[in-house]
C-alpha positions, 0 to 999 in steps of 0.5 A: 294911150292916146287910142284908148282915150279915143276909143273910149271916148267914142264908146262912151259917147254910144252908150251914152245916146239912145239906141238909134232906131233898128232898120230892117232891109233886105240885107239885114238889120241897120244899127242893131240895138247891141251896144247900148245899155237898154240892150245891157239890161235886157240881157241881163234881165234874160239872165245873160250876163258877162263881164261887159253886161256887168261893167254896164250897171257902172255907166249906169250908176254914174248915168243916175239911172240906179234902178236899172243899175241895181238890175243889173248888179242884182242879176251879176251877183247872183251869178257869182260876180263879185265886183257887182256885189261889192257895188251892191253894197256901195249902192245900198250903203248909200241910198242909190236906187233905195233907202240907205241900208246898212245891214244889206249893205254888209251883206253883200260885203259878206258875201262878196268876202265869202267868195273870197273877193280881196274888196270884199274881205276888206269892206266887210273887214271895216263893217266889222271893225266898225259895227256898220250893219254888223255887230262889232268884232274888232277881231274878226275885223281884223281877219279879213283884213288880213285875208283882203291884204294877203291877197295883195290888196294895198289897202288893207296892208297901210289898213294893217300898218296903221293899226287898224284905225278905220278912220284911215280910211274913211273921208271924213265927211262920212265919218258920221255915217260911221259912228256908233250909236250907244 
C-alpha cells in the first residue's frame, strides 16, 4: 500500500507539471512529452483514446481545467466510455466548463444508462425520479433503479430500501437544485 501512495504521489506530481521541454539528440528524444495531460488531450482530439486518456479529463476537472476536461470526456463518450458520460453529466449538472444544463445533464445519464452502465441506471433513475431535466416518472424511475441495483450497485439497493426517497441520497446543500418548479 505504502507503494502505491508513493508512486501515485510521483505521478501525480508528473501530470501535474508542464511537459518538460523535448530534446532531441542523436540517441533519440530526451523527456518525450508522453505522460502529460497536454499529451492526453491531443491524443484524444486525434481520436486516440483508452482507459488512461480517459482517467485524464478527471486530473483535468480536478486541475480546474473543464474545457479541456469536456474534450476529453466528449471524445471518450462517444467512443463508448460510460464512466466519461456519466462525468459529462456531472459536468453540465454543475456548470463545469458551461452553463448548468440540466436537460444535457440527463442525456448523458440516459445515455450512459442505455449502455447499461450500473451509475448510469441509478443517476438517470433519479433524473426521473426527480424530474431533474426529464419529465417526472416515479416509475420508470423506479426501473432503473432497480436495473442500477440488480447489478450490484449499493446504492441503488438502500435507494430501494428506503423506498425510493431520492432525498436519501442527495446533500442537502443541493436539494434546492432538485425541487420542482410548479
Amino acid at each position: 500500500m505504502k507503494f502505491r501512495c508513493v508512486s501515485l504521489f510521483l505521478v501525480a506530481g508528473i501530470w501535474g507539471q508542464a511537459a518538460l521541454a523535448e530534446e532531441a539528440d542523436s540517441g533519440g528524444t530526451l523527456n518525450p512529452d508522453e505522460m502529460s495531460l497536454s499529451k492526453s488531450l491531443t491524443r484524444a482530439l486525434e481520436g486516440d483514446v483508452d482507459m488512461v486518456i480517459c482517467a485524464q479529463g478527471y486530473m483535468l476537472t480536478k486541475k480546474g481545467d473543464h474545457d479541456a476536461a469536456r474534450k476529453i470526456f466528449q471524445t471518450c463518450a462517444d467512443k463508448g466510455w460510460t464512466g466519461t458520460m456519466t462525468w459529462m453529466a456531472y459536468m453540465d449538472q454543475n456548470g463545469l466548463g458551461a452553463n448548468e444544463d440540466p436537460e444535457a445533464a440527463a442525456r448523458w445519464d440516459r445515455k450512459a444508462a442505455e449502455a447499461g452502465d450500473p451509475i448510469g441506471e441509478f443517476n438517470y433513475g433519479l433524473d426521473l425520479l426527480r424530474g431533474y431535466g426529464v419529465e417526472q416518472d416515479i416509475d420508470l424511475g423506479r426501473e432503473f433503479i432497480d436495473r442500477s441495483a440488480q447489478q450490484g450497485f449499493e446504492t441503488a439497493e438502500e435507494l430501494k430500501q428506503l423506498d425510493y426517497d431520492w432525498k436519501s441520497v442527495t446533500p442537502d446543500a443541493d436539494e434546492w437544485k432538485f425541487q420542482r418548479i410548479y
